[in-house]
C-alpha positions in Angstrom: 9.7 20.0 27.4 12.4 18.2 28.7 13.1 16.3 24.9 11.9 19.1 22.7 16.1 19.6 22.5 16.8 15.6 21.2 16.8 13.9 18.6 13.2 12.2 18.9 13.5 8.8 17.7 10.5 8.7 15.9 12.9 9.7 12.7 14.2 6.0 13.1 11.2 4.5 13.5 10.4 6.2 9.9 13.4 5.0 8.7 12.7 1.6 9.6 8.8 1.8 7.8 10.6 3.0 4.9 13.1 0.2 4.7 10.5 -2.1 4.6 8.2 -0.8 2.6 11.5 0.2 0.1 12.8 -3.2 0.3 10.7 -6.0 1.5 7.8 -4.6 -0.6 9.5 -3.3 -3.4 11.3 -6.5 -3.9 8.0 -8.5 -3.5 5.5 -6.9 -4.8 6.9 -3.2 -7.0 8.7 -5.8 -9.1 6.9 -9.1 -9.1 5.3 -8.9 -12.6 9.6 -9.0 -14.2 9.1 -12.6 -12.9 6.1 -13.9 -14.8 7.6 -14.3 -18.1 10.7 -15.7 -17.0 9.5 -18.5 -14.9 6.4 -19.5 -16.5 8.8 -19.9 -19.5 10.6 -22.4 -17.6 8.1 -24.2 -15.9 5.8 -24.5 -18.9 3.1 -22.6 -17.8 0.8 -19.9 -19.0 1.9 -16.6 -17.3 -2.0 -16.5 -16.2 -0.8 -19.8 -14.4 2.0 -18.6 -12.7 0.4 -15.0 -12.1 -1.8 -17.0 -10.3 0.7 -17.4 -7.1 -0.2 -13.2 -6.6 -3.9 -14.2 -5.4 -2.4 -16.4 -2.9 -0.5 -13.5 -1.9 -4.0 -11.5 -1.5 -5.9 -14.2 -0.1 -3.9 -15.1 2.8 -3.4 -11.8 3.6 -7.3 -10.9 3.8 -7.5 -14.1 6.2 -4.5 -12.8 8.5 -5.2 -9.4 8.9 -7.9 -9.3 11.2 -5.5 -11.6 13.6 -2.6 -9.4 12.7 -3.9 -6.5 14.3 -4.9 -7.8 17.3 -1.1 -9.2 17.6 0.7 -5.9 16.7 -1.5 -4.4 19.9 -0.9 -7.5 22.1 2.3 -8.3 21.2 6.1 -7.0 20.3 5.7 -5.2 16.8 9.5 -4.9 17.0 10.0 -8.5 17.0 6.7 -9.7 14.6 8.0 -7.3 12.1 11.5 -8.9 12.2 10.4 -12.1 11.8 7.9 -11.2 9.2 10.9 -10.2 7.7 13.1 -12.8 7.8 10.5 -15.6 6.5 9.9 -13.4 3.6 13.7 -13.4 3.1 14.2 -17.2 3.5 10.9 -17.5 0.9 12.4 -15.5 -1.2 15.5 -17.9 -1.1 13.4 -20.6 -1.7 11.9 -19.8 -4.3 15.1 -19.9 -6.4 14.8 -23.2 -6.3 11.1 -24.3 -6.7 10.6 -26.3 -9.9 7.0 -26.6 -10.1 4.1 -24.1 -10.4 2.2 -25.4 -6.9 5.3 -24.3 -4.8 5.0 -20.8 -5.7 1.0 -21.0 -4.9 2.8 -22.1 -1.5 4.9 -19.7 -1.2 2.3 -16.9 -2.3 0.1 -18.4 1.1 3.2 -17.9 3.7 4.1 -14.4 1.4 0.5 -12.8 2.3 0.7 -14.3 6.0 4.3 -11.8 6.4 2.8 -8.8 4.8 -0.4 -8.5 6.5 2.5 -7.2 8.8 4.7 -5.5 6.7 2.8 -4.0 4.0 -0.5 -3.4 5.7 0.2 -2.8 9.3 4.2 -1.7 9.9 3.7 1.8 8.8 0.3 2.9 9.5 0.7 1.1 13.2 4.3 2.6 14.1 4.0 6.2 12.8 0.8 6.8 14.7 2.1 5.2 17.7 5.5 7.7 17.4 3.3 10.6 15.7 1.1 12.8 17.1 1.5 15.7 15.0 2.6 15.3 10.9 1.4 12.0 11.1 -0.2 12.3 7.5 3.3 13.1 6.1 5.5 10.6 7.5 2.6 8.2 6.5 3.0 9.6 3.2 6.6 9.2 3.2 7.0 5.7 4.3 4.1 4.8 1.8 5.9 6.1 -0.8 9.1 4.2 -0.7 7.5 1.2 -1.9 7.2 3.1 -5.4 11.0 4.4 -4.9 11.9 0.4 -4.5 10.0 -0.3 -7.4 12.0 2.4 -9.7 15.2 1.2 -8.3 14.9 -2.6 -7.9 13.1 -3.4 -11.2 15.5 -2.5 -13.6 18.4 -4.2 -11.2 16.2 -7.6 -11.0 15.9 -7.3 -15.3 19.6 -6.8 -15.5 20.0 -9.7 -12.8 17.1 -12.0 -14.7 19.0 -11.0 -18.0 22.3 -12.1 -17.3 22.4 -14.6 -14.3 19.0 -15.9 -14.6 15.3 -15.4 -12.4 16.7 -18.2 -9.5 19.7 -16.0 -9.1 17.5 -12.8 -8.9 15.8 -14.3 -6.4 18.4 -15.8 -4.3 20.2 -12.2 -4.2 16.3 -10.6 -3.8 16.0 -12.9 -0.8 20.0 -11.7 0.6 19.2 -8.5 0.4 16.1 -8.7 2.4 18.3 -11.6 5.5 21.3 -9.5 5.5 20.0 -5.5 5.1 16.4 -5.5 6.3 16.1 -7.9 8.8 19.0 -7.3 11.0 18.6 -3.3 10.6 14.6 -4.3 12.4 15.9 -5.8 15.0 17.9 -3.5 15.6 16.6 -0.2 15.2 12.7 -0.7 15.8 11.2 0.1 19.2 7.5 -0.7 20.2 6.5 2.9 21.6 8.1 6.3 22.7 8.2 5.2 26.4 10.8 2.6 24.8 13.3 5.1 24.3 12.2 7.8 27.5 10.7 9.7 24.9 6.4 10.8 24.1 5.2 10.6 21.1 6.5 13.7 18.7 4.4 16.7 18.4 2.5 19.2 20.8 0.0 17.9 23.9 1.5 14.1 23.7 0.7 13.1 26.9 -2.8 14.0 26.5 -3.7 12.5 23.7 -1.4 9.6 22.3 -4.0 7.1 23.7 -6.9 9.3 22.5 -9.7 7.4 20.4 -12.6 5.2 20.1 -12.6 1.6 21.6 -12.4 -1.1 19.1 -16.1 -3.0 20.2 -17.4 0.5 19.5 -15.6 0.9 16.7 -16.7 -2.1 14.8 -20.5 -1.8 15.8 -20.4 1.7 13.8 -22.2 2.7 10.9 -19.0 4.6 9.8 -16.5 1.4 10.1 -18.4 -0.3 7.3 -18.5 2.9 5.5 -14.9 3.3 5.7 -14.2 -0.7 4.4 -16.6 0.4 1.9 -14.4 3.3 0.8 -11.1 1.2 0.7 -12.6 -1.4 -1.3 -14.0 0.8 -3.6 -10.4 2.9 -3.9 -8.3 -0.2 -4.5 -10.6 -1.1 -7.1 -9.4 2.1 -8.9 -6.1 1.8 -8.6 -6.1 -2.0 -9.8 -7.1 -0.7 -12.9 -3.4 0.4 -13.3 -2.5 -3.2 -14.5 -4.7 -2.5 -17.3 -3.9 0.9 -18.7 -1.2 0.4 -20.9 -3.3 -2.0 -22.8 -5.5 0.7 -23.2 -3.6 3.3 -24.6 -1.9 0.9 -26.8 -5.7 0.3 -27.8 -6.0 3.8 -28.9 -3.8 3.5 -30.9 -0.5 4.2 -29.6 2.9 2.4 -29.4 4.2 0.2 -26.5 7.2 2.6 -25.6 4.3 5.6 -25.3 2.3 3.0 -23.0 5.5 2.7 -20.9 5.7 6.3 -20.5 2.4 6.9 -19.3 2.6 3.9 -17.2 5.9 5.7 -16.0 4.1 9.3 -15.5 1.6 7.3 -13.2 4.3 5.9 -11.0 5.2 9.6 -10.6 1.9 10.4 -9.9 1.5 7.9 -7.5 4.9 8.7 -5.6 4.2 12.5 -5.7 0.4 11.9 -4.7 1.6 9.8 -1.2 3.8 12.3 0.3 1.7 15.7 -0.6 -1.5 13.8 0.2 0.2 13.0 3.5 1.0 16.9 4.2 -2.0 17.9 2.8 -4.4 16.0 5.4 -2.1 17.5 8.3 -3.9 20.7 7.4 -7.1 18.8 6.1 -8.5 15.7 6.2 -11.8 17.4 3.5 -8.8 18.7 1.3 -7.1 15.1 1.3 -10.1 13.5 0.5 -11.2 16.5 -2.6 -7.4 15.6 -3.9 -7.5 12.3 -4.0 -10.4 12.1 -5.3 -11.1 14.8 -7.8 -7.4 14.8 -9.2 -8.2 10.8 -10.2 -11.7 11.4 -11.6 -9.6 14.8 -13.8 -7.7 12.2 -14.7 -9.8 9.7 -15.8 -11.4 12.5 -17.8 -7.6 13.1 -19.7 -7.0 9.4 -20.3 -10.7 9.2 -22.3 -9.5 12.1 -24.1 -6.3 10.1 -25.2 -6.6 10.5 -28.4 -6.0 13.6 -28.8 -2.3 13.5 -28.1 0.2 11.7 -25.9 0.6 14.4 -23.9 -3.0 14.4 -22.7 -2.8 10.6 -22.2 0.5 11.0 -20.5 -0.9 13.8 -18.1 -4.3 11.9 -17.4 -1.5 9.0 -15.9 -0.1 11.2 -13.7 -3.3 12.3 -12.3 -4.9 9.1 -11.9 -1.8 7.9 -10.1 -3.0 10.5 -7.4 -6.3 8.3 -6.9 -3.8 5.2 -7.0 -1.5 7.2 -4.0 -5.3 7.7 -1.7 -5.6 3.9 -1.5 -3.4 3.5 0.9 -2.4 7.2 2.3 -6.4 8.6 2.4 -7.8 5.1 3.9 -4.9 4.9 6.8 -5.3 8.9 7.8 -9.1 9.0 7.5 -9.1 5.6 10.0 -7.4 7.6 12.3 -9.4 10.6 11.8 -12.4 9.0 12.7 -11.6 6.5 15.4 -8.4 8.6 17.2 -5.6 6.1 18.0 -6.1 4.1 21.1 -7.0 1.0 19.5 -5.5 1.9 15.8 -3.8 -1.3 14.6 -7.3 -3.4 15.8 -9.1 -1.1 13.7 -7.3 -0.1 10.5 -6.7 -4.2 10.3 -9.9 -5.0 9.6 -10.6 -2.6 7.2 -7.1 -3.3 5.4 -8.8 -6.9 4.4 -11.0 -4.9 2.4 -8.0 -3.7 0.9 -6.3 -7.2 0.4 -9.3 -8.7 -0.9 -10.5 -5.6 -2.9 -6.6 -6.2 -4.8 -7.2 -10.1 -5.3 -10.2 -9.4 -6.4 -10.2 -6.9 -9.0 -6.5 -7.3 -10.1 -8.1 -9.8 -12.2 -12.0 -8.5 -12.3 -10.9 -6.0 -14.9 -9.7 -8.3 -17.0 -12.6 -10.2 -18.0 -15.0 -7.0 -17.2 -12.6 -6.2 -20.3 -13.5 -8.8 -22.6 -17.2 -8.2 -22.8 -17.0 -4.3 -22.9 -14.9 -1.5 -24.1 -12.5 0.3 -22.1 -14.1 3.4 -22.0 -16.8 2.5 -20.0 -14.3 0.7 -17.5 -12.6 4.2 -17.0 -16.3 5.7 -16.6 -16.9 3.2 -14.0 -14.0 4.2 -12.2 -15.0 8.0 -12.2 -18.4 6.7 -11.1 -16.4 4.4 -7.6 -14.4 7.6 -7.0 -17.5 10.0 -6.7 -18.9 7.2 -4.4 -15.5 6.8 -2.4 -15.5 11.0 -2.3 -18.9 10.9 -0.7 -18.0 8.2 1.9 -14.5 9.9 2.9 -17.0 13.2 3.5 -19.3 11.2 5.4 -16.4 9.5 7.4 -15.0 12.8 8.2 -18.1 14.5 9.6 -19.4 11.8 11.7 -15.4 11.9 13.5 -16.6 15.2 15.3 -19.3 13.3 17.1 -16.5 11.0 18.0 -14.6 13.4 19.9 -16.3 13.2 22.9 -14.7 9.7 23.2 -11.3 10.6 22.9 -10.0 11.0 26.8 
């Protein structure tokens, strides 16, 4: 081949996915919660008040996904990314100087509108369109750097919020995403290899980077509302990561040991993305089993708690695999299934099932949690995995009758 010798610029296009989901999501969302207690103090609400501002965030993204998609496949994703981009920049800025609690319910609504794009579409979209072979693992990658923003940019916003103040935090939060991310999308994003006189990277591109199932087929299949079916049901897991260091502190042990399980599942969750990722380029079956029965393992560990912080700590780390499927397993097996021809049209609409699945649940738990023990919460959860494992299965054997559409 005549570019098998170039760079291929797919790599950049990686980059790109990475900065955004590193940066922009990291800032907004990895590290939202070192926010609550600051500015609810300030204001003079509850932190359930404030908190509040997060379902926005949800909610608006559920209602613009569906329209998303169809504008990433009609329209420039170069240039709706960037500008995604910069409003959640100038946001960002102006929420260092709200003063009331309705402003950031505001700001939450035009938040959810920009990461319809960024966090739910930009890296799923662009890596298939650039990808034809490792797809999986530079899906993996770029879906990981969210959790590598989190690690770095939380303790930097606490030592910000500590010293200078959460309006500062967020006026520099809001720089960083206007001067580094922003400008770097324009700049380095393309729409599709044909953009840079380049196919798509990996063996037989011509043939089959428009491969798939149409869309009004698509959506008319039993499988499509299997698959939104098995994203809801996997982000109602992983929600339950808001709530686990109350439960091992309910067990008995201190808050430092919660933070270090709470850690060992950030691992687990960063880990999980990347070798899920490499795992379903060999299998989607094997990615699914992972996913899966590493999370329901771990559910089993973290019942078993009390037996010893290591257990509990171990149990974290595995659960945080089920936490990495959400959005790794539910992007790959959308591709496996439907091909990608009409990709961001598809995996769109059954992202809202993600969004609302998140706004959902994130607080679902909560008050599931008040009426019965933990325990049976973390059953429960066992009980949506083996659901979601038998849906992925499903999902994955009715994609080889699909095949014959893929020309």
């Amino acid at each position: 081949m005549a570019n098998s010798s170039k760079f291929h610029y797919g790599y950049v296009i990686v980059f790109c996915c990475c900065l955004i989901m590193g940066i922009n999501i990291g800032l907004v969302m990895s590290c939202a919660g070192i926010f609550y207690k600051p500015v609810s103090t300030e204001l003079g609400v509850s932190v359930g008040d404030f908190g509040l501002y997060m379902t926005f965030v949800y909610l608006f993204s559920t209602l613009m996904l569906s329209v998303a998609g169809k504008l990433m496949d009609r329209y420039s994703a170069r240039w709706l990314l960037t500008l995604s981009s910069a409003v959640l920049g100038l946001v960002l800025l102006a929420m260092s100087r709200f003063d009331a609690v309705w402003q950031f319910y505001g700001a939450g609504a035009v938040i959810g509108l920009t990461l319809a794009f960024l966090l739910y579409l930009s890296y799923p979209t662009m890596v298939n369109r650039w990808f034809n072979s490792n797809v999986g693992f530079f899906i993996g990658i770029c879906s990981a750097a969210s959790g590598i923003g989190g690690v770095i940019f939380n303790p930097f916003g606490g030592y910000l919020i500590a010293n200078y103040g959460w309006r500062t935090t967020y006026l520099i939060f809001g720089m960083i995403v206007l001067i580094v991310v922003t400008p770097l999308l324009a700049l380095l994003l393309r729409n599709y290899p044909a953009d840079k006189g380049q196919k798509a990277f990996g063996e037989k591109q011509a043939e089959t980077v428009k491969s798939g199932v149409d869309y009004t087929f698509a959506i008319k299949s039993p499988v499509f509302y299997a698959l939104i079916v098995f994203a809801l049901l996997m982000i109602s897991v992983s929600t339950l990561n808001l709530f686990l260091p109350t439960y091992v502190t309910s067990v008995g042990y201190t808050v430092e040991q919660s933070a270090f399980v709470a850690s060992a599942i950030m691992l687990g969750v960063t880990i999980g993305k990347v070798a899920l990722g490499w795992i379903n380029d060999k299998s989607a079956v094997a990615g699914v089993a992972t996913s899966v029965g590493l999370g329901i393992i771990g559910f089993v560990f973290l019942l078993l708690g009390k037996s010893g912080i290591a257990v509990m700590t171990i149990g974290g780390f595995l659960f945080g695999w089920a936490y990495a499927g959400v959005t790794v397993e539910t992007a790959l097996l959308v591709r496996t299934v439907f091909g990608s021809k009409d990709y961001a049209k598809i995996f769109s609409n059954i992202s809202i099932a993600l969004a609302a699945g998140g706004a959902l649940m994130s607080g679902g738990w909560g008050y599931l949690a008040d009426f019965i023990e933990f325990r049976f919460i973390l059953t429960t959860g066992i009980v949506l995995l083996l659901i979601s494992g038998a849906l992925g299965f499903y999902a994955i054997r009715v994609s080889r009758k699909f095949k014959t559409f893929n020309n």
